[in-house]
N, C-alpha and C positions, 0 to 999 in steps of 0.2 A: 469682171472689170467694173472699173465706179468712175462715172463722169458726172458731177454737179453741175448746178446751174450756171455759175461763174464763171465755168472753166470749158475748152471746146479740145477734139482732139483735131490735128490738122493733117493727118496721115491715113491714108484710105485704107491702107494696108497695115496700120498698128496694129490692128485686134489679129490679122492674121501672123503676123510676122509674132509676136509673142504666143501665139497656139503652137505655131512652129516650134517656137523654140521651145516652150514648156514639152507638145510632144516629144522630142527628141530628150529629155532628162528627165528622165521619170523621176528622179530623187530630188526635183525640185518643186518647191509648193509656192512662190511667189516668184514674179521678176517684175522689174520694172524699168522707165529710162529717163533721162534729163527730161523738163520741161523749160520752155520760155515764161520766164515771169512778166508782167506788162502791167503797168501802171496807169489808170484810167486818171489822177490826176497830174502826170508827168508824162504828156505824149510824147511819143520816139523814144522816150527811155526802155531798156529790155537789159535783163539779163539771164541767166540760165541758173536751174535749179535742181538736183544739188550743183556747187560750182567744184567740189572734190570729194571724190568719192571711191574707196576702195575697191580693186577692179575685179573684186569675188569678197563682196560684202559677207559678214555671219549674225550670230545671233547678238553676239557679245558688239558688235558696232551698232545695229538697229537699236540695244538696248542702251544703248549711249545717246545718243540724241535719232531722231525721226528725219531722213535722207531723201524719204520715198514718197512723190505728191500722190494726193488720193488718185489723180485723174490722169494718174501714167502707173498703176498697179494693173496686174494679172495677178487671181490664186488659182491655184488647183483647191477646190473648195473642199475645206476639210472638215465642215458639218454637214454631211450628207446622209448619214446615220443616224444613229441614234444617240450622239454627242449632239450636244446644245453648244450654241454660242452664245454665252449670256456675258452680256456687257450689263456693269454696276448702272446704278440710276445716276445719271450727273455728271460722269466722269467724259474728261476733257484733253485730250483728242480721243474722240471712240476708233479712227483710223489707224492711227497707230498701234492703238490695242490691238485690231484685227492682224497687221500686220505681222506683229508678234506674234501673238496666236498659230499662225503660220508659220513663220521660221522656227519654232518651239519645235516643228517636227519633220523640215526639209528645210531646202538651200536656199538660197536667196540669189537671184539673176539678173543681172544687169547689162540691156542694151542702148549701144551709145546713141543709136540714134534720136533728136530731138521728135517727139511726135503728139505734142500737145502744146497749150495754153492757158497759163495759171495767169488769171485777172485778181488784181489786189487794186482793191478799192476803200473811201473810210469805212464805207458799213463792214465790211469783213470782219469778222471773228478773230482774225490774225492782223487785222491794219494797223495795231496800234502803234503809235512811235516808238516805245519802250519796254521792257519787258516788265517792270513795276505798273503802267498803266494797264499791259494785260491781267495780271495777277489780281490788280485791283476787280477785275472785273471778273473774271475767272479762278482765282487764285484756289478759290477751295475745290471746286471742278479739277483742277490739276494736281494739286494734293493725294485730293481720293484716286487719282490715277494712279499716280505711285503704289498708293498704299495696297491697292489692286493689285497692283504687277509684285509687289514686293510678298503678298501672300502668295499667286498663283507661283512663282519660279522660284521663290526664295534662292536658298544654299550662293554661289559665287555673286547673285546678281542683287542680294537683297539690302548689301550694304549699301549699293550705288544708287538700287532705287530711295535708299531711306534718306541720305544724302539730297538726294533732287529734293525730296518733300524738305527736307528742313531749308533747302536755299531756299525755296519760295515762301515759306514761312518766316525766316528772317530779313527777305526783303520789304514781307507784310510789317512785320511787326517793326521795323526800323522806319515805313512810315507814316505809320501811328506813333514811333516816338517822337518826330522830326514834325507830326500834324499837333502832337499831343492831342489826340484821342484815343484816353484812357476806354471808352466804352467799345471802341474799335478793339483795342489790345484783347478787351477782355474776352471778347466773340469772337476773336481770333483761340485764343488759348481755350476756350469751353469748345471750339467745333475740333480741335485737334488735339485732346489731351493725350493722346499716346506720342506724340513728338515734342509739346511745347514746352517740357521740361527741359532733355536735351539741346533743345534748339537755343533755347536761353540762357543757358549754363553757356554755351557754346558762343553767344554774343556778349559772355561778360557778367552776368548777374548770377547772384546765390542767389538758387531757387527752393534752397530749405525753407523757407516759410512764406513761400509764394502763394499768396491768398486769392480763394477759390468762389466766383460768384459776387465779391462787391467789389462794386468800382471805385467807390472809396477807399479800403481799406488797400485796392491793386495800387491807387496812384501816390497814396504814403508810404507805400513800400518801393516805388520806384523812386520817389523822390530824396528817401532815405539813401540809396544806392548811387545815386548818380547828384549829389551832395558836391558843390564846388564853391571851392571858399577863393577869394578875391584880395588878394594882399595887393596893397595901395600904400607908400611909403611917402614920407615926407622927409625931404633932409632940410627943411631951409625955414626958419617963421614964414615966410612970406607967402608958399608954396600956394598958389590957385590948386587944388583937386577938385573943384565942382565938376569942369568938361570931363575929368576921368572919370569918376563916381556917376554923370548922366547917363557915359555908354558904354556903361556897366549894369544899371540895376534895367537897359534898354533892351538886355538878352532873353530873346524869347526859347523857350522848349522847355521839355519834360526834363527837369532839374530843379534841386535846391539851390539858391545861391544866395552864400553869404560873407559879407566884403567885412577883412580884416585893415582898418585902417594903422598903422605904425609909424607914429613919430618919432624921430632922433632925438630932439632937447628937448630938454623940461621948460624952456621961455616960451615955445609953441601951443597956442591956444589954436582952438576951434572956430573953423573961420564961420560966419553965419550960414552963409551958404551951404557948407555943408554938417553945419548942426540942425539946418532946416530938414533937407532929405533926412538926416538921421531920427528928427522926430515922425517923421512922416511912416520911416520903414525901421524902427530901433530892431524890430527880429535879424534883419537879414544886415546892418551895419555895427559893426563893433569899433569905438575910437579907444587907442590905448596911447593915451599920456604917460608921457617918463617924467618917474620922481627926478630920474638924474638925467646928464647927458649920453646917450648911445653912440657910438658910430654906425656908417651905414649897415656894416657883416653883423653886430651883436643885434642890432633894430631888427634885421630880416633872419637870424635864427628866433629869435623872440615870436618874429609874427608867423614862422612856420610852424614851430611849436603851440600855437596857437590854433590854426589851422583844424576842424574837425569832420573837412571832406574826404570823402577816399581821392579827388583830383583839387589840385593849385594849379591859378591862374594868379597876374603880376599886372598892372597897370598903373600909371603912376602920372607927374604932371609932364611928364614928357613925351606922353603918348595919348591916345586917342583911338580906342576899337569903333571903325567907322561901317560894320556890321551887326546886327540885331540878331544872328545865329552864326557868330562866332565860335561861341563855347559849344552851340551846337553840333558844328562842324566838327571841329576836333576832336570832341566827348565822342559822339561816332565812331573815330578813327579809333581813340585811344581805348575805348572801353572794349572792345572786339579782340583785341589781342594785349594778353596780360603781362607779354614779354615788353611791350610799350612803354618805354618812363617818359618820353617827352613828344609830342606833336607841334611840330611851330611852324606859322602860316608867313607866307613874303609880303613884305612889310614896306609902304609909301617912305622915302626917306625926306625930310620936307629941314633943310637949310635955310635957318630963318636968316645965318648974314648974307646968304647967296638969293635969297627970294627963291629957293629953287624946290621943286616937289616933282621926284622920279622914282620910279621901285627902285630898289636895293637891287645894284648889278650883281652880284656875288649870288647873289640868291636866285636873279633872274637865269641863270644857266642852271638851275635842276630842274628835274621834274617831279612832279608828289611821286613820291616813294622813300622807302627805305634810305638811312647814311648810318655809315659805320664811323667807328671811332676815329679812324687816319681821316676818313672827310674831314671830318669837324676839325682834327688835328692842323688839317694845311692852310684853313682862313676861320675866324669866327662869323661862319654863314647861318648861323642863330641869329645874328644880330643883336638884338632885344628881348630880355626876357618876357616883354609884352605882346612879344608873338607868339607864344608856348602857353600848351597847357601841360602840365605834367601829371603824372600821377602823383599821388604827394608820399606814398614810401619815399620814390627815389629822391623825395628832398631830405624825407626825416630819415635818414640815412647818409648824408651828406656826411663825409667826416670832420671832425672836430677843425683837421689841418687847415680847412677850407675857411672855416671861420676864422683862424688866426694867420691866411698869407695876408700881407700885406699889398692893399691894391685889389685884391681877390676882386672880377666882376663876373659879370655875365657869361662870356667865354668861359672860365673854369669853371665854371660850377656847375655847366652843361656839359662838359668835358669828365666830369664826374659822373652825368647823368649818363651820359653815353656810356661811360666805363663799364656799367653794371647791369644796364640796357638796352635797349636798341630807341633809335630814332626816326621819326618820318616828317618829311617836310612835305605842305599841303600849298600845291602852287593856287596858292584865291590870296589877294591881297586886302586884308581885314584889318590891318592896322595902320596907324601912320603912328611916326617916330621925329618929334621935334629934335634937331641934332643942333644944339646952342653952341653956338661961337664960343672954344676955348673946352671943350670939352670933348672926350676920347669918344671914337665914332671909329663902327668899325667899316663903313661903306666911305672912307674918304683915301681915296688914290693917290694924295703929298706924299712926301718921303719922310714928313714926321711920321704918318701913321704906318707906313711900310716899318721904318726904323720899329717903330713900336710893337707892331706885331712881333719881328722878329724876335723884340727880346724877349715877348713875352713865350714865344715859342721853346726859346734856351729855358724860359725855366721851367715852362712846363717839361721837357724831358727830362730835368730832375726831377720832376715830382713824377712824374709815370713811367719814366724810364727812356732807354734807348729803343729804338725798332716800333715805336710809336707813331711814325709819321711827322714829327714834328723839323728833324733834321737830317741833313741826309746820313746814309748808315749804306755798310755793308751787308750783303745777303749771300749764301750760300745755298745751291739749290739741286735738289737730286731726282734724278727721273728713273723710273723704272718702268719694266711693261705692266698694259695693264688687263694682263691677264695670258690669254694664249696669245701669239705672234700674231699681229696682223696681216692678211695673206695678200699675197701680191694680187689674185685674185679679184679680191677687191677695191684694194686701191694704194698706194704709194705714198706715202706721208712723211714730214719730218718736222720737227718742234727746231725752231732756231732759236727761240729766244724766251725763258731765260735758259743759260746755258750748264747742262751737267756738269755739276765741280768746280764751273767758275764762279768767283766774287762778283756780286751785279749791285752795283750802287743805284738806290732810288731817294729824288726826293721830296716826290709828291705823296708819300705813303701808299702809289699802285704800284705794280708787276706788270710789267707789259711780258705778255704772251704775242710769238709771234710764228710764223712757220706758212709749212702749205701742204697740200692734199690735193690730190688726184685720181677721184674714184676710175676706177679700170675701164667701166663700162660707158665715162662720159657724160653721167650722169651728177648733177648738183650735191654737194656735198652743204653738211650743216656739223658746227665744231660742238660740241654738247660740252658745260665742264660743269660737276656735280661738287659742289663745298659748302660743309655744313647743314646738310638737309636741304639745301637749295639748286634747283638747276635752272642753268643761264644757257640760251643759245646764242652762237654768232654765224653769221653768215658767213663761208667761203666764198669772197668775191673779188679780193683784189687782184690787179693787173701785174701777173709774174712771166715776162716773157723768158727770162732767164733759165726756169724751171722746165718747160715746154722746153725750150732745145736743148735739155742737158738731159731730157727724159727719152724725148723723139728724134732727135737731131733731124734730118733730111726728111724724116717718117713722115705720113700724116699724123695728127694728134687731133683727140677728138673735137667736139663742137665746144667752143665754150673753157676747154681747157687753159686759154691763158689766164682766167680767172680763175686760180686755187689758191692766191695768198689768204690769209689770217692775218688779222692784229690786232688785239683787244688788253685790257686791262682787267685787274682783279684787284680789291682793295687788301693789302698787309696788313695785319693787327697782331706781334708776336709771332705767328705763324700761317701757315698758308700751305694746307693737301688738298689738292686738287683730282680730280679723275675726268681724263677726257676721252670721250667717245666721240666715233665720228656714226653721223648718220647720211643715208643716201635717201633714196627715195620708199623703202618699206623694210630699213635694215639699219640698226645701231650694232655697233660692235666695238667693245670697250679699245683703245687703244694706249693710253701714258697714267704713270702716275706718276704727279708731279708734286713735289714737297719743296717750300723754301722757308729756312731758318736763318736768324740772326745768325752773321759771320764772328767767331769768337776772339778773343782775344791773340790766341796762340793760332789761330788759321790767320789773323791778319798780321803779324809778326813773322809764320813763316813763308 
């Protein structure tokens, strides 16, 4: 058994009560039990340690994450022999290693009672607030741990050990991108060359000619990579761009950036101001005069086509990035995952005939993640292209059509982006948005601008079709099992909504799913629905008394059972297969599959 200085045990009888039980199971080589944590700068705070915990843990859980405090283990010591216990030099937690070590050749045991005291204080080796400030300190300690476990076990467990070492790796080196310390990067990638390729590929970069030992030659090669060009539009002579172009070249991080200025008419001259910054930084500002006049769509394919970053950004005189790692936030986000065309962050809406400056409501109800193409369909919660950065394929792939609607703004052409995409919105608010009196705004609540949306909705569903989300539409939708019968055994379920074979009109672009479940045994229930490589959970928790007496009538029913309703939503795009599982407490077991398609012509005629 191991008790550190930190830590005390409070139980006179733990060491015996664990001989105990280790005697009676000869087939098992550790066990262990909850501890109290206690916080020496939060007195009266406590909480218990692990807070859940499988109730016959195995090898493949302890190799998942570390469950078991140093100073609540027992082993049946398995170096007694002529087997060594060698732990590598450095490596970080050596306890858990040992741990493993053990379970590697019996069972692992767990007693509930609490019988110690884990003190976390600053100086601890584990106090830190965050897991990147440990890493910073530890990080390669932890690393080599991996790398350890992933040679002694390999086979089933070496992919999830390699896994851990590149997350701690890419939280290193994400910030060194974010510190920009290129000399950081580079002692990061020389102490770990058998992962830092992988890991990098993995976060976004071609690493085919990822240069080895100069820190120079690392920080041209990343700057070559993460390249963002700055298109800045002028429709008017008169246009102020100086406060756009200040906080703009204001962006701090590990990036190139270079600002494409595009004016519409040829009467438009260069204002002093910002032909001064441009003498100042001529690399990173390009001005492009028209011989002739442009409209605003041919000005802004001009200036994309121009464009020679792998990522566009848009800021203009009606806006203002009122952050200095704007681009770096979002390059972050976008650079990490290559299915990414656009990132756009919520935006100040500042009403200069109203005097008024609030976030953008529409925007204020997401949260950063993920929107699909029916989101964006049912309001333009982009806002401003001067909240986005995109990747600039999905510009330079814009179709021609885009350029030639008439009116064509910001909404479609992200509705474009979305088409071919995926999107994420970054709830930090980094821009403000001048919204001038007499001009289309899409955060204004009048019923000019309601009116407006909507038609612009009509025509976007000619241009993308029906079952888009744009207006309401019929659905057809077919369920099937999903897989063997669900046994009564476990639990009693029924999908109400949407319904087998009926027509279900939507006009927010979601499907609401609705029904209930009642696991047999009274135990909580969780709805799993699996579409497109993505799994969502939802809670079974609403209040169905109706179901309770039409299950038990007079009966008792269990604890908790009148909460087994479901109601959740899923976003439509074209189509929608769904597979729902129900989970209880240490059990999934597939239960519907659910598919809804556009209602055709001839199903809604007859």
């Amino acid at each position: 058994a191991i008790c550190e200085g930190d830590d005390y045990w409070t139980d006179p009888d733990k060491l015996q009560r664990q001989f105990d039980y280790m005697q009676q199971r000869p087939e098992y080589t550790l066990c262990f039990h909850p501890v109290r944590v206690v916080y020496e700068d939060m007195p009266g705070v406590a909480t218990i340690y692990p807070e859940h915990c499988a109730a016959q843990p195995s090898l493949s859980d302890l190799a998942t994450r570390n469950f078991i405090q140093t100073n609540s283990v027992f082993y049946r010591w398995r170096y007694r022999g002529g087997e060594r216990l060698e732990i590598g030099r450095g490596i970080i937690p050596a306890d858990w290693y040992i741990h493993l070590m053990h379970a590697e050749v019996g069972r692992i045991g767990l007693l509930p009672q609490i019988m110690a005291v884990y003190r976390k204080h600053a100086g601890g080796i584990w106090a830190h607030a965050s897991d990147l400030a440990r890493h910073k300190r530890l990080g390669k300690s932890e690393i080599e741990f991996y790398r350890q476990l992933r040679g002694h076990f390999g086979g089933r467990f070496a992919q999830s050990f390699a896994a851990s070492q590149r997350l701690i790796f890419a939280r290193l080196a994400e910030a060194f991108l974010d510190e920009a310390d290129v000399p950081g990067l580079r002692r990061l990638i020389e102490d770990h060359p058998d992962i830092a390729r992988d890991t990098l590929d993995e976060m976004g970069f071609d690493t085919t000619c990822l240069p080895v030992g100069d820190v120079d030659a690392l920080r041209v090669w990343l700057e070559e990579q993460l390249t963002v060009s700055v298109i800045v539009t002028a429709p008017d002579p008169g246009t102020d761009l100086h406060p756009a172009l200040v906080g703009i070249l204001a962006q701090r991080g590990l990036f190139q950036l270079r600002v494409v200025v595009g004016f519409e008419r040829s009467t438009q001259a260069v204002a002093e101001s910002v032909a001064a910054l441009r003498a100042a930084d001529p690399d990173r500002i390009d001005v492009r005069p028209r011989p002739q006049d442009l409209g605003p769509l041919r000005n802004l394919q001009d200036c994309i086509a121009a464009c020679d970053g792998r990522y566009i950004a848009f800021c203009d005189a009606d806006a203002r990035w009122i952050s200095d790692r704007k681009i770096a936030k979002q390059l972050r986000i976008l650079r990490s995952d290559p299915k990414l065309g656009l990132c756009f962050n919520w935006v100040l809406v500042h009403r200069t005939a109203e005097e008024s400056l609030l976030p953008h409501e529409a925007q204020g109800r997401l949260a950063t993640g993920n929107l699909r193409f029916s989101d964006l369909a049912t309001a333009p919660v982009t806002a401003h292209r001067s909240c986005g950065l995109y990747r600039a394929d999905a510009l330079r792939t814009l179709p021609q059509a885009f350029f030639e609607e008439p009116g064509a703004g910001d909404w479609l052409m992200d509705l474009y982006v979305a088409d071919r995409s995926r999107i994420v919105f970054l709830r930090e608010i980094l821009t403000v948005w001048d919204l001038r009196a007499g001009r289309p705004g899409s955060n204004s609540p009048d019923p000019i601008q309601t009116a407006r949306v909507a038609s612009q909705r009509r025509r976007f569903s000619a241009l993308f079709g029906q079952g888009r989300g744009f207006e309401p539409y019929a659905l057809v939708c077919t369920v099937t099992g999903g897989g063997a019968a669900l046994s009564p055994d476990f639990a009693r379920a029924h999908l109400e909504a949407p319904a087998p074979g009926a027509g279900t009109e939507i006009q927010d672009g979601h499907v609401v799913f609705a029904g209930w479940v009642v696991p047999t045994y009274g135990s909580r229930a969780t709805l799993v629905a699996e579409l497109e490589g993505e799994t969502h959970r939802f809670t079974v928790d609403q209040p169905r008394s109706d179901v309770v007496a039409a299950l038990f009538g007079d009966a008792p029913a269990p604890l908790d059972a009148e909460l087994c309703g479901f109601r959740f939503t899923l976003p439509f795009d074209q189509h929608l297969a769904v597979h729902l599982l129900i989970e209880t407490e240490d059990t999934v077991l597939p239960w519907l599959s659910v598919s809804v398609t556009p209602r055709s012509e001839s199903e809604a005629s007859g």
